[in-house]
C-alpha positions in Angstrom: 24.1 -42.8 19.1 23.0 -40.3 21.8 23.6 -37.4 19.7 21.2 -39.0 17.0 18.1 -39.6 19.4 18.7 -35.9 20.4 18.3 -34.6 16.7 15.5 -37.1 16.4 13.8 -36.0 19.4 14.5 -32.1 18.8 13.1 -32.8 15.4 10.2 -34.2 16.6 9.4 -31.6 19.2 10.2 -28.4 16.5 7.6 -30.7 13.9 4.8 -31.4 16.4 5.3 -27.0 17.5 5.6 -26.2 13.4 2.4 -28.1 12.0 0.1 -26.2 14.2 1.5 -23.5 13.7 1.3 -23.8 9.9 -2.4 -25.0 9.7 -3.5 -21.9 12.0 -2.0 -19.7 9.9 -3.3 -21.3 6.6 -6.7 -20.9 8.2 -6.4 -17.7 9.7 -4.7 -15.9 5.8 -8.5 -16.8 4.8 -10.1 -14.5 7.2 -10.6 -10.5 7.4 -10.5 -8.3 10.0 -13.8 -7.5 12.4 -15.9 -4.9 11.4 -18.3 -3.3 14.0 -21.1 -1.5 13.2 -24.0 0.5 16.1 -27.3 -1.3 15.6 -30.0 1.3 16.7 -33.7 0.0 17.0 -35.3 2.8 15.2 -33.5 2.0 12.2 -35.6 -1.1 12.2 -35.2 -4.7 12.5 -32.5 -7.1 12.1 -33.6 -8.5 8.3 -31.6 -10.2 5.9 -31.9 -7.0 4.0 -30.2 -5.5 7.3 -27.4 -7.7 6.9 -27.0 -7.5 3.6 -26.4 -3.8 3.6 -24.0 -4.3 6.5 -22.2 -7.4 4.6 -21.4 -5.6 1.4 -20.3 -2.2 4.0 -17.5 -5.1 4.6 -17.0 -6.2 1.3 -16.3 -2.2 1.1 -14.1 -1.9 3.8 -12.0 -4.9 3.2 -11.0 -3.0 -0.1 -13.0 -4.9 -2.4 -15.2 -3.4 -5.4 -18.9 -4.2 -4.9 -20.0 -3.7 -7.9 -17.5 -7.0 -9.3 -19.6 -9.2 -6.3 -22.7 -10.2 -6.5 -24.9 -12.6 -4.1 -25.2 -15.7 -4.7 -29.2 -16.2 -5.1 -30.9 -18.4 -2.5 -27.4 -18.5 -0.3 -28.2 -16.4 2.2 -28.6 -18.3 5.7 -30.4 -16.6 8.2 -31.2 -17.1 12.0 -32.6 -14.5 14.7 -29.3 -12.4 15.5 -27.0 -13.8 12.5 -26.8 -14.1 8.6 -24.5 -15.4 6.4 -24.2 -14.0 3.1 -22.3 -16.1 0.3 -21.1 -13.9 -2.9 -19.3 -14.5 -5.8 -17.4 -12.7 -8.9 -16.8 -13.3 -12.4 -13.6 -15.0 -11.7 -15.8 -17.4 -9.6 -13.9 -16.2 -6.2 -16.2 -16.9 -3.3 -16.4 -14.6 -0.3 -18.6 -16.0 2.9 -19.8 -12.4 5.2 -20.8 -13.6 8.8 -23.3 -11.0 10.3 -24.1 -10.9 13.8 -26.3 -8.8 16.2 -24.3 -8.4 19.5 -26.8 -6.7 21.7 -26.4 -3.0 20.0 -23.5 -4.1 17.9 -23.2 -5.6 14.6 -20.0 -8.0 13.9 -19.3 -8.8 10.4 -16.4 -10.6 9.5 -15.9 -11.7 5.8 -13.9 -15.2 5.0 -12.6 -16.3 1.6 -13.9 -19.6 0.4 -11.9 -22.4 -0.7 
């Protein structure tokens, strides 16, 4: 009997350590790496046109091929220092790009959608 209630019990602690674990990595698989670009004023102001240059520079550099992603029309979410830019592909893959302004930096960081 006590060596049952240990297996239950060791079984219960590796489960409640292993489902975490599992749906932070699930999340996590969806998500690229950081890219950081310099924002200099003279180059103008932070636009969604800005952004959108910067976002498909990610698309780019995560090893994607632009010219198989487009925009999605009237996706495009902007506030003062950060736009999100929704695309799409023929396969109907979605791709989410997060652009922020970071004092002189720019942080993009593109996620897959589900």
């Amino acid at each position: 009997m006590k060596t049952f209630v240990i297996i239950l019990v060791g079984l219960t602690l590796i489960g409640l350590v292993a489902i975490p674990f599992v749906a932070h990595r699930s999340v996590q698989s969806r998500i690229g790496p950081e890219h950081v670009f310099t924002f200099a004023e003279q180059s103008g102001a932070f636009t969604g046109e800005y952004a959108l240059a910067r976002a498909l520079e990610t698309l780019t550099r995560d090893g994607l091929d632009i010219s198989a992603w487009q925009e999605v029309a009237g996706s495009r979410q902007v506030t003062s220092n950060r736009v999100v830019v929704v695309f799409t592909n023929s396969t109907a893959s979605t791709r989410f790009v997060h652009v922020a302004l970071d004092g002189q930096r720019v942080v993009c960081q593109a996620s897959i959608g589900k």
